[in-house]
N, C-alpha and C positions, 0 to 999 in steps of 0.2 A: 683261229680257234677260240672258241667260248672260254672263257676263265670260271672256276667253281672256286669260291672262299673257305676251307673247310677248317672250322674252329673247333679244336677239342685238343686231348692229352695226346702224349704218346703212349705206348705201351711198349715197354722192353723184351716183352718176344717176339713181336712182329705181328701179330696177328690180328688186332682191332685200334682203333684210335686211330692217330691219322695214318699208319699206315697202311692199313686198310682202306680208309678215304683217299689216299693220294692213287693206290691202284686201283681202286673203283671207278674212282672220276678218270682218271685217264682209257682205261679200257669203256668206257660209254663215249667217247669223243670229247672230254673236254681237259682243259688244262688246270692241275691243281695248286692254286695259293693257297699259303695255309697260316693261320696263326696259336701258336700253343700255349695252350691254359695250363697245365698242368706236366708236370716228368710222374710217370709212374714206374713204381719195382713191381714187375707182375714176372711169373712162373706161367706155365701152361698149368696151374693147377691152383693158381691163389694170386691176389694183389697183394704186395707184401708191405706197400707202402706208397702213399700220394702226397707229390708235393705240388701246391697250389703257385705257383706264377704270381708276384706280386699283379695289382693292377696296371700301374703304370707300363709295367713291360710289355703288356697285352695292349695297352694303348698303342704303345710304339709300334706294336707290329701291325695294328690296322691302320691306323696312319700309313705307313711306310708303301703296304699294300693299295690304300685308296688312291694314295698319291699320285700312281702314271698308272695301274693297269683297272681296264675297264670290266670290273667285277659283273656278270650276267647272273649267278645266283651265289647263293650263302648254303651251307652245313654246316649245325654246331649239333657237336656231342658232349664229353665233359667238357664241364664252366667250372669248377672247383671251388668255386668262393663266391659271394653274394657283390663282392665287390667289381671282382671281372664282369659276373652276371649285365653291373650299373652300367659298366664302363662300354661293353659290348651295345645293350640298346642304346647308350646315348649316341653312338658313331652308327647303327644301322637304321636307327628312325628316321632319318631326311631323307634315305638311299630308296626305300621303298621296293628293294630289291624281293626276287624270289627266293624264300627261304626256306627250307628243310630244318624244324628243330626234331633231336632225338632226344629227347628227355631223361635220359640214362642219368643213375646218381648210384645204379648196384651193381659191380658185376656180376658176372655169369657164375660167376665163383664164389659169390656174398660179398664181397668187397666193398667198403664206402666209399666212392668215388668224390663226393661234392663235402666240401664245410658243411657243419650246421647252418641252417639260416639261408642257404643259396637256395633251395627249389621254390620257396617262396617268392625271391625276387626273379627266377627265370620264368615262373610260372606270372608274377603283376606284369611283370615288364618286359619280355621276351614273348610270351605267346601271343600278346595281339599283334606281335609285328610278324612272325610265323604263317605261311602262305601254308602249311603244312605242319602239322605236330605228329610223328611216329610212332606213341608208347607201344610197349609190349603191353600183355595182360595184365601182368603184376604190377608194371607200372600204372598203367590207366587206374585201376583198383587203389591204389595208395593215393592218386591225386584226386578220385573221387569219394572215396572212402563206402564204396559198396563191393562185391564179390563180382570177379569177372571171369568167368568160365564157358560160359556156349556163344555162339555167332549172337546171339539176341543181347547177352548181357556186356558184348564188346560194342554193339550200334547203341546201348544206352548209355555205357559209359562215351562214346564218341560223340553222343548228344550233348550231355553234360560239358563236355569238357570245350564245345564251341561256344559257350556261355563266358570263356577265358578271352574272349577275343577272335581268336587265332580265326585264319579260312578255313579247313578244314583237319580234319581227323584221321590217320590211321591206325587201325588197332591191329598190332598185329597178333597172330593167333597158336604162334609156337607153343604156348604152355596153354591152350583151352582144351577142356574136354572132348576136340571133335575129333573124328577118324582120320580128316584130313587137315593138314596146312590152310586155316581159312584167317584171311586179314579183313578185316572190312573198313571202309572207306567213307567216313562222313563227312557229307557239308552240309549247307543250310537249304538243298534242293533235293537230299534225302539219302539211300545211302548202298554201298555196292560193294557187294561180296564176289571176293576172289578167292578161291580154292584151287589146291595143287594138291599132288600127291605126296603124305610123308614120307622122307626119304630115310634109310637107316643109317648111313654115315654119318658116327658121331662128330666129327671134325667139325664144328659149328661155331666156333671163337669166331666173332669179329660178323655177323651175320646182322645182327642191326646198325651195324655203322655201315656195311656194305650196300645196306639196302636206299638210307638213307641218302649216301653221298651218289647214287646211282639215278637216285630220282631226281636230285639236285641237277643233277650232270642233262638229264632231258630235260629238263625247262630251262635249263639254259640255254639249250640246242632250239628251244621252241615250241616242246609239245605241251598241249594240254594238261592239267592234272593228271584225270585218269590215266590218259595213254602212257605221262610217265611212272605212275604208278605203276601200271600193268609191264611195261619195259625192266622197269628194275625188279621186280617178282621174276619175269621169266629170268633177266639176267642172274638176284641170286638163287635160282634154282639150280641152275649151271654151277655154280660156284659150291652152291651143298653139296653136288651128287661129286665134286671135284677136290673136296676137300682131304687132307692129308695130314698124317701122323707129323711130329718134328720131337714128338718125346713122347715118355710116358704120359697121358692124360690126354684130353681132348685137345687137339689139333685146327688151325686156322680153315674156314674156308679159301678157295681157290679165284680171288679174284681173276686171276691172268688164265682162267679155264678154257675161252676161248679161241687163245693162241698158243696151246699147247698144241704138240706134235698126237700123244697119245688121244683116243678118242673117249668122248662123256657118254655115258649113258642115256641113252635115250628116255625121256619120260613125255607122258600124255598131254597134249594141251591143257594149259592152263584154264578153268571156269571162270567167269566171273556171273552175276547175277544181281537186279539192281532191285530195290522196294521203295 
């Protein structure tokens, strides 16, 4: 079985950070190592607090990891500090592995997830090693610093932001103005829109780590970009329409959707469309 690296926080209620990547990567076929940057205090309704991981510790644990098991791809989510940020490229630049970065520094909740001064060094020195960069809308926006709202203004910011290095772009399209669920997909050979149906189950915590530790998980298996784009779309669509209360507030998605007993709802083939 394929190994996935998946670097980011925990989160205290279970429902994003590596929890979420450890059962994502595992339910797409591969095995999850993991290294933690960050302990966080999170509620289903708020981050209440982040503590940052010295660097050293973060060294230790990818050492430890590179040491005997034969890593096939990377996911990092939070990097919490400009420092882990260094320490992290300096240990993945030789490896030249396949890598999913999520560029998360907000939660879903407003939360600051990253030090001052880290998106800068993840953004020099993390994204050209990035086979893959994931923002949301509001992410893309903040690191390009234009308005990101319709499928058009997600492929420009996805233009922009391959100017960082990295090989390609996804934007995803949760907070755009469209009707539906549209992510669009750029590299330097132009750029492909995938569209789903919005689904009404609030239960969405943990939906960008899910996507990305999912895509990580099929190139590690072998597939192409696209294809594993397009795989982990269908997979978290399963996981939206599957997600569940655990308190008052929004609720984790269902990565182990599945291999439940009860049945998901049925939704329409996924679109995609290329320009």
């Amino acid at each position: 079985m394929k190994t996935v690296l998946a670097i980011a926080a925990t989160d205290s209620c279970g429902g994003a950070g590596l929890a979420a990547d450890i059962r994502a990567i595992a339910a797409n076929g591969a095995h999850a190592a993991i290294t933690v940057t960050a302990v966080t205090a999170q509620s289903a309704h708020a981050v209440e607090s982040v503590h940052p991981l010295p660097a050293p510790v973060i060294r230790d644990q990818l050492l430890a990891v590179f040491s005997d098991i034969p890593v096939a791809a990377v996911k990092s989510g939070v990097i919490g500090s400009a420092e882990a940020a260094g320490v992290i490229a300096e240990l993945l630049a030789p490896l030249r592995l396949p890598y999913v970065l999520d560029p998360v520094a907000i939660a879903t909740s407003g939360g600051l997830l990253n030090a001052p001064g880290t998106t800068e060094v993840i953004a020099g020195r993390l994204f050209p090693l990035a086979t893959l960069i994931t923002p949301n809308a509001v992410e893309a926006a903040a690191l390009t610093g234009f308005d990101v709202r319709t499928r058009d203004d997600a492929a420009r910011a996805g233009g922009a932001l391959l100017d960082s290095g990295c090989g390609a772009v996804l934007v995803k399209g949760g907070h755009l103005d469209e009707d539906e669920a549209v992510d669009v997909l750029v590299t330097r050979g132009g750029s492909q829109v995938f569209a789903s149906p919005r689904f009404g189950n609030p239960n969405t915590h943990g939906t960008g780590c899910t996507l990305a530790s999912a895509i990580a998980a099929h190139l590690a298996n072998g597939q192409d970009l696209a294809d594993a784009v397009r795989l982990g779309r269908e997979f978290v669509a399963g996981a939206i329409q599957g997600g569940y209360a655990v308190a008052p507030g929004p609720g984790p998605v269902d990565q182990l959707w599945s291999f439940r007993d009860r049945a998901i709802p049925s939704h329409p083939p996924l679109q995609e469309s290329r320009s």
